[in-house]
C-alpha positions in Angstrom: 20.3 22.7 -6.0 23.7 22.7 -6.7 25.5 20.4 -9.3 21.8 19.7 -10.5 20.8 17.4 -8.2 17.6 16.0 -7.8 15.8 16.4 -4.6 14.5 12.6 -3.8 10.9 13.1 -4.6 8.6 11.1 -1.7 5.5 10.1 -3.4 2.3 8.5 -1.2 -0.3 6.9 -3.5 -3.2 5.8 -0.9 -7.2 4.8 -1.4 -8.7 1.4 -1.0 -8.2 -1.9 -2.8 -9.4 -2.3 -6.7 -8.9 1.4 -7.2 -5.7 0.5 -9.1 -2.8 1.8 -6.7 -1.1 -1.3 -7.2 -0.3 -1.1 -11.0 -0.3 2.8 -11.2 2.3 3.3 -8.1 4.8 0.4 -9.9 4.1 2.1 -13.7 4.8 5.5 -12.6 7.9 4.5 -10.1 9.3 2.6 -13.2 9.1 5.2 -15.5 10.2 8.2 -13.7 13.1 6.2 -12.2 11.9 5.9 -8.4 12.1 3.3 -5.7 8.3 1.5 -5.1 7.3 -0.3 -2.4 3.8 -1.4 -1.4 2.7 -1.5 2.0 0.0 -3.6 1.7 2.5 -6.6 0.8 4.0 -5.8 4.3 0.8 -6.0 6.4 0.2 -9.4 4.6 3.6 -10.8 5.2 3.3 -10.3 9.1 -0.1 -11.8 8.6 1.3 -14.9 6.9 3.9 -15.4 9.4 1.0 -15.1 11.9 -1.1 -17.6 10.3 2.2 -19.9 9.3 3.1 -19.8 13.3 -0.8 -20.7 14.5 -1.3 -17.0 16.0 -4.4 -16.4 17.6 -5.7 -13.8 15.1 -9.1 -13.4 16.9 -6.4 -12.1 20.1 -5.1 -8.4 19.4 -2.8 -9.3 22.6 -1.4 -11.7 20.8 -1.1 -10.4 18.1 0.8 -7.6 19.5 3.2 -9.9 21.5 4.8 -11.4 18.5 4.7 -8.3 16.3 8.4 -7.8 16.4 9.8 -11.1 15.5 9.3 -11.7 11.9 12.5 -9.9 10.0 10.5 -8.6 6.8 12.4 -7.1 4.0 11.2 -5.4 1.2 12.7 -4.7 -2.2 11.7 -1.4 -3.8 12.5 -2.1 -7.8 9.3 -1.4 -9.4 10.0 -3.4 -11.8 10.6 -6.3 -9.8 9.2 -5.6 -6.2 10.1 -8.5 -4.2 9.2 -9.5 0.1 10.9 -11.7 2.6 9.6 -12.9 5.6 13.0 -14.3 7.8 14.4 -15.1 4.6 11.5 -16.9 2.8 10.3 -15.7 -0.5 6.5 -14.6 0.5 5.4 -13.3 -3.1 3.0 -15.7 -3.6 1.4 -16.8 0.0 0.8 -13.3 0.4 -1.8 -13.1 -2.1 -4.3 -16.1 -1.1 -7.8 -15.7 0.5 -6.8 -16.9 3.4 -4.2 -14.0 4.3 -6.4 -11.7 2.6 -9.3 -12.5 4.9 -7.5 -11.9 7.9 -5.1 -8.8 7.0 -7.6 -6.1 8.1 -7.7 -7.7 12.0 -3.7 -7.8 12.1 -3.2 -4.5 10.7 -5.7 -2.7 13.3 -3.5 -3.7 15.9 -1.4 -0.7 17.1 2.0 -2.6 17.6 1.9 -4.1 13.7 1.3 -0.8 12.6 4.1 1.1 14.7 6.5 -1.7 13.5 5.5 -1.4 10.3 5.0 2.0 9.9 9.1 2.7 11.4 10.1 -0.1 8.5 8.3 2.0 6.0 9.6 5.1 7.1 13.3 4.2 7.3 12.7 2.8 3.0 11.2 6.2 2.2 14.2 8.0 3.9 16.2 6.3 2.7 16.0 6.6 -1.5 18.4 8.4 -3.1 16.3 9.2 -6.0 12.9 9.1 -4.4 9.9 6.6 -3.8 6.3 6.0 -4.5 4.5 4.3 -1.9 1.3 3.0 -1.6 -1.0 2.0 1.1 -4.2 3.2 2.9 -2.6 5.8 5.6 0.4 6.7 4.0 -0.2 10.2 3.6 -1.7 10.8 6.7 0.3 9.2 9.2 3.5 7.1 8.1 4.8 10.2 5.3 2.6 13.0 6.6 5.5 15.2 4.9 5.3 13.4 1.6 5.9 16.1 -1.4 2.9 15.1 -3.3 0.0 12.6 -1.6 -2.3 11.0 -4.1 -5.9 9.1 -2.9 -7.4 7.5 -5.8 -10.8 6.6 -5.6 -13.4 4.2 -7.5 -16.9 3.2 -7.3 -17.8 0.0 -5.7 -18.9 -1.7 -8.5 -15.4 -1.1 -10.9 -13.3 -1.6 -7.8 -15.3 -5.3 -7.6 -14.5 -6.0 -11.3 -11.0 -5.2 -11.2 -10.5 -7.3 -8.5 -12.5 -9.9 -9.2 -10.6 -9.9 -12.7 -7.4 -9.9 -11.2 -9.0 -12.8 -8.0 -9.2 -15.9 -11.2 -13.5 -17.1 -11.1 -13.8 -14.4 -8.1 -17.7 -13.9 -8.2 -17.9 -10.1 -8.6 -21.1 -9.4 -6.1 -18.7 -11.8 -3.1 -15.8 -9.4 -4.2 -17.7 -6.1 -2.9 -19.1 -7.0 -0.6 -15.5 -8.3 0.9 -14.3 -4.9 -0.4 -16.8 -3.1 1.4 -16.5 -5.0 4.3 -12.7 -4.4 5.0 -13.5 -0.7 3.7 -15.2 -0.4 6.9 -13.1 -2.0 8.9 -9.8 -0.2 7.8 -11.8 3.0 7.7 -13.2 2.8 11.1 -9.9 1.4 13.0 -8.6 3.1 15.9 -4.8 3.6 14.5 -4.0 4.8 11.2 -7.3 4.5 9.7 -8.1 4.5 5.5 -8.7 8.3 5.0 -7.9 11.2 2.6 -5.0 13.4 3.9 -6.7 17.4 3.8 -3.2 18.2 1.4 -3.9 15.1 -1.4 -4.6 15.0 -5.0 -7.7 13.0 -5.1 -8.3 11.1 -8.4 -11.0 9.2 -9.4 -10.5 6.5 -11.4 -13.6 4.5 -12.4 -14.2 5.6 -15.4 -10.2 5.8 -16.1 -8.4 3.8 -18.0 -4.8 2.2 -16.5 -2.9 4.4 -18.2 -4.8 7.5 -17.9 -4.5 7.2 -14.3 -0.8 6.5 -14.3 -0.2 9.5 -16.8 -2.2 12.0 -14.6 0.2 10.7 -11.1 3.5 11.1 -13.4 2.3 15.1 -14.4 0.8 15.6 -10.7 4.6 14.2 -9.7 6.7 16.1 -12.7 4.7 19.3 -11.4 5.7 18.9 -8.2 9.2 18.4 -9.2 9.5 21.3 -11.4 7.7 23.7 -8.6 10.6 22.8 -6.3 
């Protein structure tokens, strides 16, 4: 390209929880100078706000009827990723059980995801340098044009002790079987389900170490880059 510019390079990092896309889509963001910005944190921040405003989450009508009033903003430094929710610093709240429980039944409806989806599109468009982005249907349906699409995979069993290291005293046979669980559910909803794009990179990372996974995305990405 001319005065050696960079093409932004769009990066979609998807699979299920525990696999590790967390950590490896903010490591490999951070050190090859990209925007990050995890989807996952947006589906629980509608889903706080939903549970902080006594939505009836068992209601998918209801759900839907309020899914365009919570202003959400997301900050895409990897090395400091931060969420809003109307202004209020969700980092935290995000992260309990009690958002965690009920994120799946949010997310399936179709108007969270269309809003969401258009937020997470208009942040990938908009880098200057690129993104990685992470989620569950990233590559298939919100970036389907994404220049590389990674789905990393793990085995039950590791995915349960990663989480249930990073969940404090989380009782590793309760972990999978709440990671199976929502497996099922985000795999068999309706819109946008959990599933491996036909063009992505899968990599399996259970018997991977952190940074073995992270070095093989930044050579799938430098590869890309170089093939342009």
């Amino acid at each position: 390209m001319e005065n050696g510019a960079v093409k932004p390079v769009i990066v979609a990092i998807d699979g299920p929880s525990g696999t590790g896309k967390s950590s490896t889509s903010r490591a490999v963001a951070a050190q090859l100078g990209l925007s990050y910005l995890d989807t996952g944190a947006q589906y629980r921040a509608i889903t706080w706000w939903m549970v902080t405003n006594g939505i009836d989450l068992t209601d998918p009508t209801a759900i839907a009827a309020v899914a365009g009033k919570p202003e959400i903003v997301s900050g895409t430094d990897p090395s400091h990723p931060t969420i809003t929710v109307d202004g209020v610093d969700v980092a935290g709240p995000i992260r309990t059980e009690e958002v965690t429980s009920k994120v799946s039944a949010v997310s399936a409806v179709p108007e969270v995801r269309t809003r969401i989806s258009e937020l997470q599109r208009t942040l990938a468009t908009g880098t200057e340098t690129g993104i990685v982005v992470e989620g569950r249907d990233i590559g298939t349906t919100v970036l389907p044009d994404a220049d590389l699409k990674v789905f990393l995979t793990a085995s039950p069993e590791a995915r349960a002790a990663r989480r249930s290291g990073e969940l404090k005293g989380a009782d590793v046979n309760a972990t999978r079987e709440a990671l199976v669980k929502r497996d099922a559910a985000d795999s068999s909803r309706k819109t946008s389900p959990l599933a491996k794009a036909d063009d992505a990179v899968e990599v399996d990372t259970t018997e991977l170490t952190l940074a073995q996974v992270i070095e093989c995305v930044v050579t799938l990405v430098e590869e890309k880059r170089a093939g342009k």
